[in-house]
C-alpha positions as CSV (number, residue, x, y, z in Angstrom):
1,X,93.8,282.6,51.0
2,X,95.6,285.3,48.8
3,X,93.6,287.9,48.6
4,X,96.2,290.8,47.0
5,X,95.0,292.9,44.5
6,X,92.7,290.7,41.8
7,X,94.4,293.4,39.4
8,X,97.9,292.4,38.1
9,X,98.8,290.9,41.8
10,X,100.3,294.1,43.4
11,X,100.7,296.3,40.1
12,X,98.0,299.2,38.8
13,X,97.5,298.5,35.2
14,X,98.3,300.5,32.7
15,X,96.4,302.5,30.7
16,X,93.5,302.2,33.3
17,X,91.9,306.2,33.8
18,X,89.1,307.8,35.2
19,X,85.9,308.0,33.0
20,X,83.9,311.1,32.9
21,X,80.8,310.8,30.6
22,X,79.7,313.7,29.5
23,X,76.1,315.0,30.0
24,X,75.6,312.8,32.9
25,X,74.1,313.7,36.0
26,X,74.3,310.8,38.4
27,X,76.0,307.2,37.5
28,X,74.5,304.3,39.6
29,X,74.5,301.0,38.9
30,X,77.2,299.8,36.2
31,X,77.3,296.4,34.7
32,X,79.9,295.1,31.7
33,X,78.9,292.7,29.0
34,X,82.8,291.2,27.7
35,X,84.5,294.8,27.5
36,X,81.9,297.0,27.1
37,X,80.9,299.4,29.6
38,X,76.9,300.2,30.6
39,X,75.2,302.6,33.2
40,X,72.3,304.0,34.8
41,X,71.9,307.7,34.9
42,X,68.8,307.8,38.2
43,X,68.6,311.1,37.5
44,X,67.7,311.7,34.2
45,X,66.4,307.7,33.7
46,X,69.7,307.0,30.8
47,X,70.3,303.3,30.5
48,X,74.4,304.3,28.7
49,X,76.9,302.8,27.0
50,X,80.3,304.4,27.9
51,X,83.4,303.7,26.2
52,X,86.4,303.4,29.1
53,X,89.0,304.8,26.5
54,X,87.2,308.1,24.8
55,X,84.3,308.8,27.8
56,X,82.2,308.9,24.6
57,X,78.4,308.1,25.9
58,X,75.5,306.6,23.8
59,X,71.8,306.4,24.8
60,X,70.6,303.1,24.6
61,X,66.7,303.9,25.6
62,X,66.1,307.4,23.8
63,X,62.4,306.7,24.2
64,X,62.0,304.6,27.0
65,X,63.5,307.2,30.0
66,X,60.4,307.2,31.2
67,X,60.8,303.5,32.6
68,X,63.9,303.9,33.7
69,X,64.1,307.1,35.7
70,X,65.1,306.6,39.4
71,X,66.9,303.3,38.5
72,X,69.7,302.5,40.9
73,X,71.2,299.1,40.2
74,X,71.7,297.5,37.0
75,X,72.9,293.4,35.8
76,X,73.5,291.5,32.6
77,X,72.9,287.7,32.8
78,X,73.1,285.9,29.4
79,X,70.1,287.1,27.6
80,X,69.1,289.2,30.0
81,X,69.1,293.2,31.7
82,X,68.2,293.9,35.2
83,X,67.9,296.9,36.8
84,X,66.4,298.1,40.2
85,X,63.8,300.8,40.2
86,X,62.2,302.3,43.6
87,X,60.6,299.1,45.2
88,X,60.8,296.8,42.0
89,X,63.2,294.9,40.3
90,X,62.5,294.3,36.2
91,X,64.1,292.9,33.5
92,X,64.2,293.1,30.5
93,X,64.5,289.4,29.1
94,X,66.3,289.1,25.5
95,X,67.6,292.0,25.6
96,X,71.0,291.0,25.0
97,X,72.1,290.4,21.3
98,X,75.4,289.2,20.4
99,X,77.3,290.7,22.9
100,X,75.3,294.1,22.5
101,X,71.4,295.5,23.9
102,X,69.0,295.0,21.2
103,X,65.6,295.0,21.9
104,X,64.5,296.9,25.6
105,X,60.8,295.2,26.7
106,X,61.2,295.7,31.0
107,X,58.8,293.7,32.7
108,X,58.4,293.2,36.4
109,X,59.7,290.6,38.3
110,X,59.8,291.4,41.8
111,X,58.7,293.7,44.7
112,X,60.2,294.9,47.9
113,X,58.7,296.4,50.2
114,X,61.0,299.1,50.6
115,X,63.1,301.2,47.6
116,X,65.6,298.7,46.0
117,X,69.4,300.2,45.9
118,X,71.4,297.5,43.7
119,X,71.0,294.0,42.2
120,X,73.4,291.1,41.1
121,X,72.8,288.4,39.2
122,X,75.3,285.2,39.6
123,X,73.9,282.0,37.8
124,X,70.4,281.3,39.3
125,X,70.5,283.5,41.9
126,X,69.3,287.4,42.1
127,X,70.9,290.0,44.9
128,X,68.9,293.3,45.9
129,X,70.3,295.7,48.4
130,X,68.0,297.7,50.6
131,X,69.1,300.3,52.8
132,X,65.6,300.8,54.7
133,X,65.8,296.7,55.3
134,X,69.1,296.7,56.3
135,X,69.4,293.6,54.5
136,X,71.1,291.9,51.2
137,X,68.2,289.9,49.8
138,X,68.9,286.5,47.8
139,X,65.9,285.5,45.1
140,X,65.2,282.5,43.2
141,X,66.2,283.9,39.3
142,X,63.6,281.4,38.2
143,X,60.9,281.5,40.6
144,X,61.4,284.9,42.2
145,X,61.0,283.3,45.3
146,X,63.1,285.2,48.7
147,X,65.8,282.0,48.8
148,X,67.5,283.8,52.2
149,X,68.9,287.5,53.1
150,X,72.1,288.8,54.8
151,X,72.8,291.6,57.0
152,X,73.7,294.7,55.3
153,X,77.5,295.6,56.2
154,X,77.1,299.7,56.5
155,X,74.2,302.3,56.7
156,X,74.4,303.9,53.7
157,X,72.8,303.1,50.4
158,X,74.2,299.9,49.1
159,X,75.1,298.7,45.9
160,X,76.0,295.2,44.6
161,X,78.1,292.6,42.2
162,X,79.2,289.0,43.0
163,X,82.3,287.7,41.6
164,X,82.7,283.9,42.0
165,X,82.2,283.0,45.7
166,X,82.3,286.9,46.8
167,X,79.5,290.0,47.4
168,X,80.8,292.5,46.5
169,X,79.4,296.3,48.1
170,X,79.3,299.5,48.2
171,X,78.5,302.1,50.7
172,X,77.6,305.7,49.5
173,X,77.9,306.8,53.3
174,X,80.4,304.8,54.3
175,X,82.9,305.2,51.7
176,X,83.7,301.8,51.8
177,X,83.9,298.8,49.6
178,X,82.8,295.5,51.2
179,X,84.1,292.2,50.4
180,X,81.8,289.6,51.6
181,X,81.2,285.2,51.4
182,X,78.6,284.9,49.4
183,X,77.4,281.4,51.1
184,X,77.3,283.5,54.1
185,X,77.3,286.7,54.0
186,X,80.4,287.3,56.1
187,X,82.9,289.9,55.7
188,X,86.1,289.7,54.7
189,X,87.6,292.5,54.2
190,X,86.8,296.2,53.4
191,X,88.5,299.2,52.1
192,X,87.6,303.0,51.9
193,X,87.7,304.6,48.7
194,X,89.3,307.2,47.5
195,X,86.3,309.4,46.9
196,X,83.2,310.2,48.1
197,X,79.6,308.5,47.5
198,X,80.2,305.3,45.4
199,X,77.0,304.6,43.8
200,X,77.9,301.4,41.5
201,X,80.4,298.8,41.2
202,X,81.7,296.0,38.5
203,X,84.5,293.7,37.6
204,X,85.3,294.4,34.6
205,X,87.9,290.9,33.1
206,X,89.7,292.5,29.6
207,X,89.1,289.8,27.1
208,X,92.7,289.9,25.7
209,X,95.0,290.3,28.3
210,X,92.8,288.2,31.8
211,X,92.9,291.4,33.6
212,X,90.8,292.2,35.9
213,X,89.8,295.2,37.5
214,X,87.3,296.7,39.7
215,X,85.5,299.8,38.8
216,X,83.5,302.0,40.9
217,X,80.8,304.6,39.9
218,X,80.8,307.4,42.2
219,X,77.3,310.2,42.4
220,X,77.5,313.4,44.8
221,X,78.2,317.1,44.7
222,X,80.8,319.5,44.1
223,X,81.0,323.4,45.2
224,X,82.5,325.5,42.4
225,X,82.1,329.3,42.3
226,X,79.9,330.3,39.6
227,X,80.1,333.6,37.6
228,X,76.8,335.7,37.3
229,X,77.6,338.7,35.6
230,X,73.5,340.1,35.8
231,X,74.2,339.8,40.1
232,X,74.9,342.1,42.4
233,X,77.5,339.3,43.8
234,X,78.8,338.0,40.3
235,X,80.8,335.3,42.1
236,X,78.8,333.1,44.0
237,X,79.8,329.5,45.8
238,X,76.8,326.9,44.6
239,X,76.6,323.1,43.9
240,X,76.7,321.0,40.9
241,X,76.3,317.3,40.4
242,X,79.7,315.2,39.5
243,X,79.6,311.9,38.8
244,X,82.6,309.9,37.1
245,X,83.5,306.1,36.9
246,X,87.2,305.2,38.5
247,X,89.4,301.4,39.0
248,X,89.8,300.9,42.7
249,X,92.9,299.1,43.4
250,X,92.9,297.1,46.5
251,X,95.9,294.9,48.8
252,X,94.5,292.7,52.0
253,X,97.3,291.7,54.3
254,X,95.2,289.0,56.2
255,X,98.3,288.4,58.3
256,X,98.4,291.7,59.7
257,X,94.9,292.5,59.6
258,X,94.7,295.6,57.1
259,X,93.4,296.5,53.8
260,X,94.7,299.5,51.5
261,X,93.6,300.9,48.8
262,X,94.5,303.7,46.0
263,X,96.9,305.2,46.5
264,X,98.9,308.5,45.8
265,X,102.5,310.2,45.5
266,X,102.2,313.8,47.3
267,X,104.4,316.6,48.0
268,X,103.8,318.1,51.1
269,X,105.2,321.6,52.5
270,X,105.4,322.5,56.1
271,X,106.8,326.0,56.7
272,X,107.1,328.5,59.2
273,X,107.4,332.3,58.5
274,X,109.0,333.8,61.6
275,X,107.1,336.7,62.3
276,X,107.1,337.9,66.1
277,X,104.5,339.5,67.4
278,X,106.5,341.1,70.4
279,X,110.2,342.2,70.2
280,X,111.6,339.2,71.6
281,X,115.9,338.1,71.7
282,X,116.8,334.0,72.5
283,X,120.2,332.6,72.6
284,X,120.8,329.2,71.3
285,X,117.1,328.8,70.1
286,X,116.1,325.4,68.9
287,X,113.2,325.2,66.9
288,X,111.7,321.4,66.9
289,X,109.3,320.2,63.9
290,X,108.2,316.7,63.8
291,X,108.4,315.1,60.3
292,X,106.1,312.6,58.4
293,X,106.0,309.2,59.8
294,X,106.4,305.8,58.3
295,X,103.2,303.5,59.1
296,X,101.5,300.9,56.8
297,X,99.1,303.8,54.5
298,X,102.7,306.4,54.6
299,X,105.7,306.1,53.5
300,X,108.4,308.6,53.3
301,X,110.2,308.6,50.3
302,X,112.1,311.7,50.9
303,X,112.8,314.8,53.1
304,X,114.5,318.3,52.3
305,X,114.9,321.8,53.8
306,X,113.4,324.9,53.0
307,X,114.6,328.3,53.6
308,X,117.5,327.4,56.1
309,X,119.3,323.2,56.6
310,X,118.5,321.3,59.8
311,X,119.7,318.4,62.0
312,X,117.5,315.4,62.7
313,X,116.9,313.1,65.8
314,X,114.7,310.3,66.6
315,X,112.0,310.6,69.5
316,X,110.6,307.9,70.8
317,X,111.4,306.8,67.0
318,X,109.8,309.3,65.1
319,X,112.1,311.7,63.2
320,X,112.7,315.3,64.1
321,X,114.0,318.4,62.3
322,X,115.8,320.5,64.3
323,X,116.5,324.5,63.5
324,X,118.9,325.9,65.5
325,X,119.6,329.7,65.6
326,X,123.0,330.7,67.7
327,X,120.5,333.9,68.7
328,X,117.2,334.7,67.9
329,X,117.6,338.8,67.0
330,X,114.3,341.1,67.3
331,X,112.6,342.1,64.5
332,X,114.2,338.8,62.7
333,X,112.1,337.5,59.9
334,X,112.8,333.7,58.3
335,X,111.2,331.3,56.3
336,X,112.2,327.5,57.0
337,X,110.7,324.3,57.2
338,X,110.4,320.9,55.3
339,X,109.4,319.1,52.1
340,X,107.8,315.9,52.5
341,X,107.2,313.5,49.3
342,X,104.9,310.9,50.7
343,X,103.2,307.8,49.5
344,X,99.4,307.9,50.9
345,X,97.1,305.3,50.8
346,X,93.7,304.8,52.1
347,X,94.1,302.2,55.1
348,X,91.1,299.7,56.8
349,X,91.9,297.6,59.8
350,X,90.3,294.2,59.8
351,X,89.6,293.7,64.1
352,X,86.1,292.5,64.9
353,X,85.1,292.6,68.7
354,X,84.8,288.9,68.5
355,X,88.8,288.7,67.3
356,X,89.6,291.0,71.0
357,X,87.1,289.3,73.7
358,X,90.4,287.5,75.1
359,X,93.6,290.4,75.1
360,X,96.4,290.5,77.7
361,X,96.2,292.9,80.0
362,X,97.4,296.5,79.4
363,X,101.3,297.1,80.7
364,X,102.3,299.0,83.6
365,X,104.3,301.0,81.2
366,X,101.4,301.2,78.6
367,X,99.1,302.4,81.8
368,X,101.6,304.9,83.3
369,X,101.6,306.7,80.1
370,X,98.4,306.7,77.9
371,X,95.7,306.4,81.1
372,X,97.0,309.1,82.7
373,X,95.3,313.5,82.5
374,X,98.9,314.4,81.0
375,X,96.9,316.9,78.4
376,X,94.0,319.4,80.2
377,X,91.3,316.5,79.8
378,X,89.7,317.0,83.1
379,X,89.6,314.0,83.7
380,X,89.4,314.3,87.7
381,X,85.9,316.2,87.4
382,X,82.5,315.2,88.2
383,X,80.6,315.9,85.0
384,X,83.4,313.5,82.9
385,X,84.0,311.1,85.1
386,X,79.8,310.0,85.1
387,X,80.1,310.8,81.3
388,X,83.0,307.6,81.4
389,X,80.3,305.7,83.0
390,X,77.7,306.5,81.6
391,X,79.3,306.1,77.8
392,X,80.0,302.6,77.9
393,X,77.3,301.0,80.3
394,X,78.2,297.6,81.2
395,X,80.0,297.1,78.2
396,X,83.4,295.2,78.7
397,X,84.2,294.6,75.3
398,X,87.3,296.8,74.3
399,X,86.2,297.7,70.3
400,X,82.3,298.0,71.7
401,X,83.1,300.6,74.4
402,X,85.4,302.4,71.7
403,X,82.3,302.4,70.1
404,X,80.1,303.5,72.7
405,X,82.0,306.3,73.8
406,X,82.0,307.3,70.1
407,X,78.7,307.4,69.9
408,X,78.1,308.8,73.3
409,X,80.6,311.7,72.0
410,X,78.9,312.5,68.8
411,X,75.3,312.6,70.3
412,X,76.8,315.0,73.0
413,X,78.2,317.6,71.2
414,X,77.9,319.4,67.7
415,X,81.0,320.5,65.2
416,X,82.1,324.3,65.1
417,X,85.4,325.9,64.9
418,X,86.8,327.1,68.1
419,X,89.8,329.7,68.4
420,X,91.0,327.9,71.4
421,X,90.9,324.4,72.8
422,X,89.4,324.4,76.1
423,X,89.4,321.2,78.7
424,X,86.4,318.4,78.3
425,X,84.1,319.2,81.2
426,X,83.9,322.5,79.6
427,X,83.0,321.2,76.2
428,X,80.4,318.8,77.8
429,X,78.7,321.7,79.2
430,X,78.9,323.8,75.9
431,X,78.0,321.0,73.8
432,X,80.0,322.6,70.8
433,X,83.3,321.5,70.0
434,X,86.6,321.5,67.4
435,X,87.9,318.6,66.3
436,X,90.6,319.1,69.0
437,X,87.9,319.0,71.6
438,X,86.5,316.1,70.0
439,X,89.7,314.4,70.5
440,X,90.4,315.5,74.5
441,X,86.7,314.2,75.8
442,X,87.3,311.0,73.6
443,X,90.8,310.7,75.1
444,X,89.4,311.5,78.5
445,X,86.3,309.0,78.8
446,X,88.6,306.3,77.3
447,X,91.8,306.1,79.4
448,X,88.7,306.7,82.4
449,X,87.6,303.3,81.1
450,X,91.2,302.1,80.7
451,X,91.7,302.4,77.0
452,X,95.3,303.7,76.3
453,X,95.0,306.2,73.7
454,X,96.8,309.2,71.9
455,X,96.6,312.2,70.0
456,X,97.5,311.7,66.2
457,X,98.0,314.0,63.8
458,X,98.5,316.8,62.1
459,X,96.9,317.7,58.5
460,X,94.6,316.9,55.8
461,X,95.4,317.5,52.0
462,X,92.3,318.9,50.9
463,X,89.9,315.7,49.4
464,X,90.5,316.5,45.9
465,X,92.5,313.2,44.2
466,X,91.7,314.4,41.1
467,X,93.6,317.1,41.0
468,X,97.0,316.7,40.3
469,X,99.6,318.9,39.7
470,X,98.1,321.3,41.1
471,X,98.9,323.5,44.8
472,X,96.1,322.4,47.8
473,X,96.0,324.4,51.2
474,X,94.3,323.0,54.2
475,X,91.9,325.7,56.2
476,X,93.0,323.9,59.5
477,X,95.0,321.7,61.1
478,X,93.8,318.7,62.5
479,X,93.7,316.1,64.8
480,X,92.7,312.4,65.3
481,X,93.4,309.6,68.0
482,X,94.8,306.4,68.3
483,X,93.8,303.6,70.9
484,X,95.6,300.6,71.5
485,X,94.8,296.9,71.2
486,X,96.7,295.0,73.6
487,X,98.5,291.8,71.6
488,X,97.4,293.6,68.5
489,X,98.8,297.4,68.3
490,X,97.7,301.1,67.9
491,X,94.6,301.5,65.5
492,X,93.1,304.9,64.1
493,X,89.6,306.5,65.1
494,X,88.5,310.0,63.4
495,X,87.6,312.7,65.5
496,X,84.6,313.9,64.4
497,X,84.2,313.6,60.6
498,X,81.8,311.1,61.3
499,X,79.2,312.8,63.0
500,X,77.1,313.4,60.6
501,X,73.5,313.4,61.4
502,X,71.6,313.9,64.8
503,X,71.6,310.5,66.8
504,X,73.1,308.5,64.3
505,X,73.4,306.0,63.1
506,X,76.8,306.7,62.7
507,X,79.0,304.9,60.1
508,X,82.2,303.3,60.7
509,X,84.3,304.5,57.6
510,X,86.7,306.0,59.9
511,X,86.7,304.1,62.8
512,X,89.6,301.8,62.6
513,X,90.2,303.4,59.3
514,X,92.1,306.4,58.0
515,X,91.5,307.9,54.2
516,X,94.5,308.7,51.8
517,X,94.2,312.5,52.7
518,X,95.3,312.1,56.6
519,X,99.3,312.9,57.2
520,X,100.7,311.5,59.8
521,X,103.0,313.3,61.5
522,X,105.0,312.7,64.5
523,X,103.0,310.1,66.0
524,X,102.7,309.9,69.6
525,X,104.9,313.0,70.4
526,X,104.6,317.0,69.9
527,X,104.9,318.4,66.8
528,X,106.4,321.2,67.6
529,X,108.7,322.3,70.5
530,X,111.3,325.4,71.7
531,X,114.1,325.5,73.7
532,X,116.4,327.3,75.0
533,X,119.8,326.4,76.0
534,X,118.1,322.8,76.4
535,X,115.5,323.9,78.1
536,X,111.6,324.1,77.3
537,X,111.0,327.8,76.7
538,X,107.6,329.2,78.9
539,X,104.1,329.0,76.7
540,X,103.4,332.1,78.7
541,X,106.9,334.4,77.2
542,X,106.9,332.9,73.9
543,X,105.4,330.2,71.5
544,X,105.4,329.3,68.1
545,X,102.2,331.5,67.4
546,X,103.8,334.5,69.5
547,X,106.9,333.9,66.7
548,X,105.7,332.4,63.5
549,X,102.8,331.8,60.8
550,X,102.6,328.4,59.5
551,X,102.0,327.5,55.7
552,X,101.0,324.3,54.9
553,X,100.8,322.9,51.2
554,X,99.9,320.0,49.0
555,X,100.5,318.8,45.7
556,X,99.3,315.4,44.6
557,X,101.8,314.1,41.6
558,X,100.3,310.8,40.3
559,X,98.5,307.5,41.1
560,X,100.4,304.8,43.1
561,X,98.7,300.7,43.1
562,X,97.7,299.7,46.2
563,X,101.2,298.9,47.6
């Protein structure tokens, strides 16, 4: 089955933008009637028109808000309007008018026992999400009687469309998109999007052209810094609601198992300002900085010096730049580094633990390198060694105990910003860690359970896709992992942006998963390096935070399809 991109095979359309209705709190479920656009606002109970070309917004109930307030998921089906309000689903039967909404008469058609999140209407069927079910429930259209129900695909609140013999979904928590059978409820594929908090989704077919394109209605937050000029503090950091309406471009590669979606062109900056902190003098100084690697969500399109040239090598085939100074004088002071400009797309592998209950066995090679304490994990001490045992249980399942020591992980330890990294047993005790310390005790209780894995890295552009054109600093660096599926390949797994709430459940957006943001750079070897004459200089005489500041920069230059 081809399942590329439904929009022009591989291409992004053109002309296709993001919509940002005006005077709109928080978009949920979006439906289109031929190539008109129509939304929910929960918040303030709007049943909208929006126009995709102008954002220009018309109420469609002025006096009927009332009914609709808290409304999360909304379908047209022929005649008819269907939205879902706490724990019932109404319609509003007629209501449709030559290809416009007339008349607005809701009446109730069915109850859940739980709040609904979205609905979907596909011939004589009705399909109601529920997040406190955990379920995708199928109705009768005629008799409103329960026909069947599926399992929910993430934990988040869901909402719904169907599109032929697919269900399609969307996770607010999870990020994700799902793509599901809609005889069975399966999945197929999924992919992250590019923002935060999707709260709606539709297909929307242009009537001229056959083009068709998914949209997706996003709902959350956004800090700004607001100016109070009557405050003691004028400038203070609050929250405001955002909402907007964007296409999500998608490309499934069934063969190999992934799924991408939007993507992005980005200039990235890596620079170091040399800037000793001690009075230090090294002959023939080479200064090694690992560059952007190619992978199946990067791809380097170009890379140029700043401040000063420099020769590259391959390691362990990853490119290298490498800065040579015939002597490193005291009191020096450079600026050089690299440019990067980078394709980035979001990236969703497609394994299921059923697809990896029969791998080969992991190579002597694979085993000598990536099972081994080669990184201060600890890894030979009591308190991690029962925490290896006691994370996966009996499992023997190599996705599941990934899993399980994920979770075991998150429910161990709390986020917070550490100046140093220190080893795992001493992070277990603490229960407070980095996303660096994330990484070494889930690096450690994995090759103890003999999962190779490594450290992957090294920044995040700041989450903003939005803004183009514009400069984006990182706070931190930051750090992720890798674990390898024998017969299959390396895979991704976050750190720690997904622990998010005390005991979970935890969602799976970023486990086997990496968002557009991530840049990887020199994957599977150090970033950074210093030698001297050839030789590895001692951490303890110098390093490159004894010598340098690093400054780290983004700017994201337009919208790229799917591949």
């Amino acid at each position: 089955m081809n399942l590329d991109s439904p929009v022009l095979s591989d291409k992004q359309p053109s002309g296709l933008r993001m919509v940002r209705p005006i005077g709109v709190l928080a978009l949920h479920g979006i439906a289109f009637l031929g190539n008109r656009l129509f939304a929910v606002d929960r918040a303030e109970g709007l049943l909208l028109e929006i126009d995709l070309e102008t954002d220009n917004t018309t109420v469609l109930n002025p006096y009927q808000t009332a009914k609709f307030a808290g409304a999360t998921g909304l379908a047209i089906s022929e005649d008819t309007l269907w939205f879902a309000r706490d724990e019932d689903i109404c319609c509003c039967r007629g209501a449709i008018r030559d290809g416009a909404i007339a008349e607005l008469k809701p009446e109730h058609f069915v109850s859940l026992p739980y709040p609904a999140d979205g609905i979907a209407v596909w011939k004589s069927t009705l399909y109601v999400t529920c997040q406190r079910l955990g379920s995708i429930l199928v109705f009768d259209l005629q008799t409103g009687r329960e026909i069947t129900r599926f399992y929910a695909p993430g934990i988040g609140g869901e909402n719904i469309t169907v599109r032929d013999e697919e269900i399609w979904v969307c996770d607010k928590i999870e990020q994700t998109v799902y793509c599901l059978e809609r005889g069975t409820g399966e999945i197929k594929f999924s992919v992250l999007t590019p923002f935060e908090s999707p709260s709606g989704l539709a297909f929307h077919k242009d009537s001229e052209t056959g083009e068709e394109v998914l949209y997706v209605a996003y709902a959350g937050e956004e800090l700004y810094i607001r100016d109070d000029p009557n405050s003691e503090d004028p400038f203070q950091v609050t929250k405001r609601d955002r909402t907007f309406i964007q296409p999500l471009y998608f490309h499934y590669n069934e063969a190999e198992r992934y799924a991408l979606s939007n993507g992005f062109l980005m200039e990235m900056s890596y620079v170091e300002e040399l800037s000793p902190l001690d009075e230090v003098e090294i002959e023939n100084l080479e200064w090694r900085i690992a560059l952007p690697s190619e992978t199946h969500r990067q791809k380097v399109r170009s890379v140029t010096p700043i401040g000063m040239p420099f020769t590259e090598e391959i390691l362990e085939g990853e490119r290298v730049a490498v800065f040579k100074f015939d002597r490193l004088h005291p009191g020096e002071r450079r600026i050089f580094g690299w440019k990067a400009l980078l394709e980035v797309r979001s990236i969703k592998y497609q394994v299921s633990p059923r697809d990896v209950e029969k791998i080969p066995k992991l190579s002597p090679e694979f085993a000598a390198k990536y099972l081994v304490d080669n990184d201060n994990l600890a890894m030979d001490t009591e308190i991690v060694r029962s925490a290896a045992v006691a994370a996966i249980g009996s499992e023997t399942n190599i996705l599941r105990q990934l899993l399980s020591i994920r979770n075991f992980v998150y429910d161990q330890l709390s986020y917070g910003i550490r100046p140093h990294i220190d080893t795992p047993d001493i992070v277990l005790r603490r229960g407070i860690g980095s996303c660096g310390e994330y990484v070494g005790l889930l690096l450690a209780l994995a090759r103890l359970n003999r999962i190779a894995c490594r450290t992957v890295g090294r920044y995040k552009c700041p989450a903003f896709a939005d803004r183009k054109g514009v400069s984006l600093e990182p706070d931190f660096n930051h750090v992720w992992l890798e674990f390898y599926i024998p017969g299959f390949g390396w895979v991704p797994m976050e750190s720690n942006p997904d622990d998010i709430q005390d005991r979970g459940p935890y969602p799976l957006r970023f486990f086997m998963g990496l968002a557009w943001y991530h840049v990887e750079i020199g994957k599977g070897i150090r970033f950074q390096s210093l030698t001297s004459g050839g030789l590895p200089l001692n951490k303890e005489d110098v390093s490159v935070g004894t010598l340098a500041i690093n400054h780290v920069r983004f700017t994201i230059l337009e919208d790229l399809p799917a591949v």
